[in-house]
PAKE-738479 format. One record per residue (C-alpha): x, y negated, z; residue in one letter. Coordinates in steps of 0.001 Angstrom, whole numbers, padded with zeros to 6 digits, always signed. Each point is the difference from the previous one (the first is absolute). Example, Ala and Ser with C-alpha at 12.3 -4.5 7.8 and 13.67 -1.06 7.14 Angstrom:
+012300+004500+007800A/+001370-003440-000660S/
***
This chain:
+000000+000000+000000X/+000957-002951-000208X/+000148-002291+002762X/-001442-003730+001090X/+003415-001635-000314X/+001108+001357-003415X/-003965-000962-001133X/+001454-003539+001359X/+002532-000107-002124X/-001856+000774-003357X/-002735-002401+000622X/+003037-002356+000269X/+001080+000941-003245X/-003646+000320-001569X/-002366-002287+002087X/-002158+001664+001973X/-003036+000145-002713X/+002326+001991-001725X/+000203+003032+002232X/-002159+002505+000468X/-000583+002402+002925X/-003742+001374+000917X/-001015+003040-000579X/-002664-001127-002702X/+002999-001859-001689X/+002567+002735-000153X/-002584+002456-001019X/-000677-001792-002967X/+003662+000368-001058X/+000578+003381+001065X/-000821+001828-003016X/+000306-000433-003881X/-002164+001666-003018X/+001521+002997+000800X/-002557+002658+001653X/+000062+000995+003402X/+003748-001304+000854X/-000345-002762+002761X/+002208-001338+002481X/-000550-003497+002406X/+002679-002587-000171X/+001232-001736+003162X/-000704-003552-002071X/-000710-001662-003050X/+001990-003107-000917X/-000894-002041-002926X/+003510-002001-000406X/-000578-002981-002553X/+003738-000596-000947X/+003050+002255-001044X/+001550-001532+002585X/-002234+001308+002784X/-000144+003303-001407X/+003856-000439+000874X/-000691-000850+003594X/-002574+003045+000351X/+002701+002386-001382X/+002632-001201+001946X/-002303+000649+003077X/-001282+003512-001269X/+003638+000847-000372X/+001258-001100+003493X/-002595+001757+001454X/-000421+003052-002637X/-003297-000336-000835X/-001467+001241-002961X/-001029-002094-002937X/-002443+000405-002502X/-000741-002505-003239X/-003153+000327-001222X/-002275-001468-002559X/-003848+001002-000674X/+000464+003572+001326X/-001031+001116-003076X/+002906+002631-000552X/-000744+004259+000211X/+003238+001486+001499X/-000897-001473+003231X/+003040-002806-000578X/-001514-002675+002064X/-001030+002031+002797X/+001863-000651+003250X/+000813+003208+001205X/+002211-000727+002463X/-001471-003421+001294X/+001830-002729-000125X/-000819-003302-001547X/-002468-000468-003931X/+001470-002674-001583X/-003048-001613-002457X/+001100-002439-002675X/-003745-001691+000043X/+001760-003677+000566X/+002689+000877-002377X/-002202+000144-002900X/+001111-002711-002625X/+000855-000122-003620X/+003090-001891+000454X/+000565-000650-003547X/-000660+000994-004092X/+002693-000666-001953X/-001108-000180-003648X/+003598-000934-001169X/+001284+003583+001833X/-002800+002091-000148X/-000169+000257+003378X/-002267+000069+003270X/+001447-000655+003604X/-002783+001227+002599X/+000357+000834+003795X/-000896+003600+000508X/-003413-000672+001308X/-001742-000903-003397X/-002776+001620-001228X/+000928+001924-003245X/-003282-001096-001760X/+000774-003743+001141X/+003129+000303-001414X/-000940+001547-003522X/-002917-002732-000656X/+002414-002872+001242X/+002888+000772-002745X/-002970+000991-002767X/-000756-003712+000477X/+003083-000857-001433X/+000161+002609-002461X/+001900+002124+001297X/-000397+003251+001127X/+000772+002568+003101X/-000799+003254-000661X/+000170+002433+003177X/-003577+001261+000955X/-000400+001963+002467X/-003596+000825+000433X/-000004-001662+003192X/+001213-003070-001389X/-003517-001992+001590X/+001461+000640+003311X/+003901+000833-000252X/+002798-002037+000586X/+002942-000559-002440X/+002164+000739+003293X/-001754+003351+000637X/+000218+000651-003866X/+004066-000113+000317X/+000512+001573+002380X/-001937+003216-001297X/+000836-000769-003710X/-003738-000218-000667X/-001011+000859-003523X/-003141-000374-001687X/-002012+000915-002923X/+002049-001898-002380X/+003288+001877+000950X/+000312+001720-003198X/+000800-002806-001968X/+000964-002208+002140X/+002057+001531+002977X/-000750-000532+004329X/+001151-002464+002625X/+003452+001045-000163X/+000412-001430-003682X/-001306-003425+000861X/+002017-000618+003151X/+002971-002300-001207X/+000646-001171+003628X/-000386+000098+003884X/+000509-001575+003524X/+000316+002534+002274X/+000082+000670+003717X/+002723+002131+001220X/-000762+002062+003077X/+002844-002215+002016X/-001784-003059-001128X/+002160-000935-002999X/-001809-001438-002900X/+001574+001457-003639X/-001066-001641-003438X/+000100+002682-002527X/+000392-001119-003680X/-002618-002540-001533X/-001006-001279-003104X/+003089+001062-001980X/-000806+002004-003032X/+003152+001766+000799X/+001480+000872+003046X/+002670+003197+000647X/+001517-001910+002767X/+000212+003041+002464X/-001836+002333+001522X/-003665-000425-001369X/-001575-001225+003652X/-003276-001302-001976X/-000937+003971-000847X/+001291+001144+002803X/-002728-001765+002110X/-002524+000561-002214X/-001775+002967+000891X/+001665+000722+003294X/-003264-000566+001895X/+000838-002600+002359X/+002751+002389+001402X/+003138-001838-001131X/-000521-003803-000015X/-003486-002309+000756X/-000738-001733-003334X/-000583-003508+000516X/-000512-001346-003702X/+000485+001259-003606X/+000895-001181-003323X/-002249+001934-002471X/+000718+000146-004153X/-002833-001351-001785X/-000885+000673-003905X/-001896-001849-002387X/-004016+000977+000238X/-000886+002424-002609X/-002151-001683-002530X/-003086+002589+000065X/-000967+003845+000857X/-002362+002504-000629X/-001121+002657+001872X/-001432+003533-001087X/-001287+003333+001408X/+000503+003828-001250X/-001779+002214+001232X/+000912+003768+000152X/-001621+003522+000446X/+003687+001720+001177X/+003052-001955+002259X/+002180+001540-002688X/-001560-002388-002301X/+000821-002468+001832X/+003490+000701+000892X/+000635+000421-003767X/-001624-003344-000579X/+002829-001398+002203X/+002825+001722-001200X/-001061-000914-003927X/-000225-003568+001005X/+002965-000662+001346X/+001817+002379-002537X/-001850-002603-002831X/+002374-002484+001439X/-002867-001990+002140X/+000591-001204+003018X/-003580-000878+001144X/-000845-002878+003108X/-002150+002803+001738X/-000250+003804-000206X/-001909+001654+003001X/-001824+003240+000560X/-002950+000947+001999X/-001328+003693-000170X/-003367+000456+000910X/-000810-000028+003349X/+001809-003292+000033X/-002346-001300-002789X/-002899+001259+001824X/+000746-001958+003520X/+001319-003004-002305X/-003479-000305-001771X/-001769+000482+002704X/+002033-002514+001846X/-000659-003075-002794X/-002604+001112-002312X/+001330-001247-003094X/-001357+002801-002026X/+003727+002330-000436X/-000825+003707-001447X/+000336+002533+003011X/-000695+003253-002375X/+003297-000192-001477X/+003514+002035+001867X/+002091-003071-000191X/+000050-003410-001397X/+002886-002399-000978X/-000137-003722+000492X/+002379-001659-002314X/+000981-003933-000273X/+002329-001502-002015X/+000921-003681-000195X/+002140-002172-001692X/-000436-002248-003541X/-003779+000537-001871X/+002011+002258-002755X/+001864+001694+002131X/-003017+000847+001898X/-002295+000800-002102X/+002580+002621-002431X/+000912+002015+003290X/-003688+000420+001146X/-000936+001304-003272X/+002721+001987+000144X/-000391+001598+003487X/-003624+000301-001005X/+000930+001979-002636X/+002620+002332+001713X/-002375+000331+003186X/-002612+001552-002611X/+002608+002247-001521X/+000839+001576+003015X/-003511+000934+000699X/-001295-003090+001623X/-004321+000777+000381X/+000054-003841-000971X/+001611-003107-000068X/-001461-003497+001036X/+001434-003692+000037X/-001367-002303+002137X/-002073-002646-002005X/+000498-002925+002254X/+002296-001583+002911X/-002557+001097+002376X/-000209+003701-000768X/+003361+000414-000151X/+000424-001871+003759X/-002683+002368+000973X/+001718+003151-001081X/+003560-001188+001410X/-001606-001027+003536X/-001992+002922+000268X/+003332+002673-000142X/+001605-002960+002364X/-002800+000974+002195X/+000268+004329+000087X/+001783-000288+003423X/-003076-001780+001087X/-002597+002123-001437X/+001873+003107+000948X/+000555-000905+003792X/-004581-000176+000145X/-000315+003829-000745X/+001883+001251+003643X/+000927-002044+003187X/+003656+000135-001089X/+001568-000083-002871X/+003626+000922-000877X/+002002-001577-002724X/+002725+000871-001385X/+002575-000508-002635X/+001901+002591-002010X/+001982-000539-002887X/+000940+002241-003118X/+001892-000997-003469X/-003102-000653-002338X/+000634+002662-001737X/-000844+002439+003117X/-003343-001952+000823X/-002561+003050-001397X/+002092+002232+001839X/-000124-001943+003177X/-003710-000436-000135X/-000540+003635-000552X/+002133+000466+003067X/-001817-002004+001990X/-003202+001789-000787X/+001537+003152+000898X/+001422-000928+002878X/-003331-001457+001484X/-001660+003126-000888X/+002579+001647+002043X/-000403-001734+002863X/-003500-000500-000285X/-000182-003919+000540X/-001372-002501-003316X/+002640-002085-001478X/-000975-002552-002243X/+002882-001271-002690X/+000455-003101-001630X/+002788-002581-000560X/+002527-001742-002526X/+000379+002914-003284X/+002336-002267-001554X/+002765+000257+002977X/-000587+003252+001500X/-001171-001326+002946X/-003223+001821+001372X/-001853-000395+003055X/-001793+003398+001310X/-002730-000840+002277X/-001509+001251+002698X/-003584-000508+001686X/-000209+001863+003441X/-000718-000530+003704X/+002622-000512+002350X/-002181+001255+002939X/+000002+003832-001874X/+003456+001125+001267X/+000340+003196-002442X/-000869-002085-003265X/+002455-002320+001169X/+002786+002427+000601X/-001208+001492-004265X/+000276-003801-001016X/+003294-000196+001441X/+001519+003165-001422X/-001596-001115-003571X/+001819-003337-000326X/+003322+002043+001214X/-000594+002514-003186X/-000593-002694-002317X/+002885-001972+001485X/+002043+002834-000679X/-001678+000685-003425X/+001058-003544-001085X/+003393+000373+000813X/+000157+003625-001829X/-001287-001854-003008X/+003157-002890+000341X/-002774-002369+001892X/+000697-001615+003441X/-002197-000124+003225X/-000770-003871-000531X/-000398-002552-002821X/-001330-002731+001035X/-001063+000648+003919X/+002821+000967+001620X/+001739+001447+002800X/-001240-001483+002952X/-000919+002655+002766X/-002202+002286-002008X/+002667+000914-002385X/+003012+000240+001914X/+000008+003827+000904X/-000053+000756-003856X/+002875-002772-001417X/+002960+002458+000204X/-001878+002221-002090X/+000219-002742-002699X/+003450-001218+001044X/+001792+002452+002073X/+002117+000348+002451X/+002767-002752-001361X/-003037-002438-001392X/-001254+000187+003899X/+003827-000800+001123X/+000505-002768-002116X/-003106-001611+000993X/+000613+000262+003565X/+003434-001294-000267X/-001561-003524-001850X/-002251+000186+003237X/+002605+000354+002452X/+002177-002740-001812X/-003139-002517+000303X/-001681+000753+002632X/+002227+002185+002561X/-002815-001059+002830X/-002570+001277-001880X/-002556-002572+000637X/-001501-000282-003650X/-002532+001997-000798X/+000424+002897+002278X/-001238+003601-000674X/-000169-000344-003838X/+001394+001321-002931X/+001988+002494+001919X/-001591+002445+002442X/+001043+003160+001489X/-003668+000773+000964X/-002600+002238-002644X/-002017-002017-001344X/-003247-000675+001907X/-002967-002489-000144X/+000071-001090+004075X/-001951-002676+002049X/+002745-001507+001413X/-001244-002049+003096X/+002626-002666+002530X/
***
């Protein structure tokens, strides 16, 4: 716990509005959006400067408590969860758009801005930021670094990672590092920027970020195949991207997920069909309209039941906010709903799918599949009920078989979630022995306390979905 005089100190640091300690209070920050993992912070500060996030880490490391930066909570590996109590760090003051620069292409933001804020701010000026996580209504651009959020449009168009050009960091003694900038190129060293990105608030606390911006594509169209067989499908894929087209959006729902999605926003999608493909490709009018007739006509080819193009704006924001929306009409069939992320080569995607089937049937749970076709990068589903102990033990054994499955077929255990507490037992099966080594020697080096983020990314524990209570 921590105690009245080190509570003293903070709200010296913060202000006293800025720290948080009731029960109601901490409870709202002791969990993220992933199921059933929960844990109660000993306070929440919401520091308004980089330079009181300084003082609060200097404190936290005197006195070794924990640390954990958080943005919206809405992360799945259980990330922002404060397993070992400790101190929540929310960036809800530190929530600016410190500058566009149109002569740079570049965006300088303090982690706690909304990523939808920040996408219709630099569309304004015709530019254009294109990581979109489905949560982007709610997530922070500090949250999306430090899980290297992706998004529908990763196929074309890359994740976080590829738009970070620079950062002010944190270091767990209190140090603040600049990393890089607005360079176009940059080999000076060790790459710090990508180093930080993705480490899940374990190595440094992000304070503000230079982001790459690129002009605004000029139009897009959006269009839906719809398919009797997943192999189909997977073909569909494969042909595309073999054609040489590199489309904005490529995602896959199979049926159950089109089911709960329709039912969910009742904007009239086909639920008699195995699988269904939604497609978008942007760019200039030509461009646009040659590849859609041409993905059209391959998705036919490979035995696509039918292909439709979205006739206006409208339809086509329709189609792309209902598959934004399949986590939310998934999570209303059960109490709880699991999410996770696999990833396979493209190539492997039928075979994936099938192998998620199978291993469902095996263990006797209902997995529902969807994600982003183009990359690889599928999320199996799961609606259950925490409160049934056996189906929850099933679930559990299913996501470590397709886990494993991925890996067989040269996937990973994470594309776009990450690590976090969920996933730790199962990273040295994607990384081995050495991979887990390495890591903990970058750990060590920056935080030898280990006040940052405590409890995830490496675990010696089995995986488990626990009620953690302080």
């Amino acid at each position: 716990m921590v105690s009245d005089a080190i509570k003293e100190k903070l709200a010296a640091i913060v202000g006293k509005e800025n720290i948080m300690d009731s029960q109601a209070e901490r409870l709202v920050y002791s969990y993220d959006a992933t199921p059933n993992v929960q844990a109660l912070p000993d306070l929440v500060l919401a520091p308004r400067t980089t330079e009181q996030v300084v003082g609060i880490v200097n404190v936290c490391q005197e006195e070794k408590i924990p640390i954990v930066p958080r943005g919206s909570g809405s992360n799945l590996c259980a990330g922002t969860v404060p397993i070992q109590g400790g101190v929540v760090l929310l960036f809800k003051h530190m929530n600016r758009i410190l500058e566009v620069d149109e002569e740079n292409l570049t965006v300088t933001v303090q982690p706690g801005v909304i990523t939808q804020d920040l996408i219709e701010t630099v569309e304004q000026t015709g530019l254009f930021y294109p990581p979109d996580p489905s949560s982007m209504k709610i997530s922070t651009i500090g949250g999306n670094i430090n899980e290297n959020s992706g998004g529908l449009r990763g196929l074309k168009y890359g994740v976080t990672a590829d738009y970070v050009m620079g950062l002010e960091a944190v270091l767990a003694n209190g140090e603040v590092i600049r990393t890089r900038g607005k360079l176009a190129k940059d080999v000076a060293g060790y790459n710090l920027t990508q180093l930080l990105v993705g480490s899940e608030g374990t190595l440094a606390i992000i304070t503000e970020a230079t982001l790459k911006l690129i002009p605004k594509p000029e139009t897009k169209k959006t269009m839906l195949a719809l398919y009797e067989n997943i192999d189909a499908a997977a073909q569909s894929v494969s042909k595309i991207i073999a054609a040489q087209i590199i489309p904005a959006t490529l995602e896959f729902l199979d049926q159950p997920t089109l089911q709960a999605v329709e039912d969910f926003s009742q904007i009239g999608l086909p639920t008699d069909v195995e699988a269904v493909l939604l497609i978008e490709q942007d760019g200039p009018e030509e461009v646009v309209a040659r590849d859609v007739e041409k993905m059209a006509a391959i998705c036919a080819e490979a035995g696509a039941a039918s292909v439709q193009i979205a006739a206006s704006t409208q339809e086509a924001e329709a189609l792309t906010t209902a598959r934004r929306a399949a986590l939310s009409a998934l999570a209303r069939l059960k109490p709880t709903t699991i999410l996770e992320d696999a990833t396979v080569p493209r190539s492997e995607i039928a075979n994936m799918v099938k192998a998620i089937n199978e291993i469902a049937e095996k263990h006797q749970v209902k997995v529902c599949t969807f994600g982003h076709a183009g990359d690889g990068n599928l999320h199996p589903t799961c609606p259950t009920d925490v409160r049934n102990q056996d189906e929850m033990e099933r679930v559990e054994a299913a996501f470590a078989d397709i886990f494993d499955q991925a890996i067989q077929l040269g996937g990973t255990i994470t594309g776009e979630h990450g690590v976090g507490m969920v996933k730790a037992p199962y990273l040295e099966w994607k990384v081995g022995a050495s991979g887990i080594a390495v890591m903990k020697a970058i750990k060590q080096a920056l935080d030898p306390v280990g006040i940052l983020n405590p409890g995830k990314v490496f675990t010696e524990n089995a995986r488990k979905r626990l009620v953690v209570s302080k």
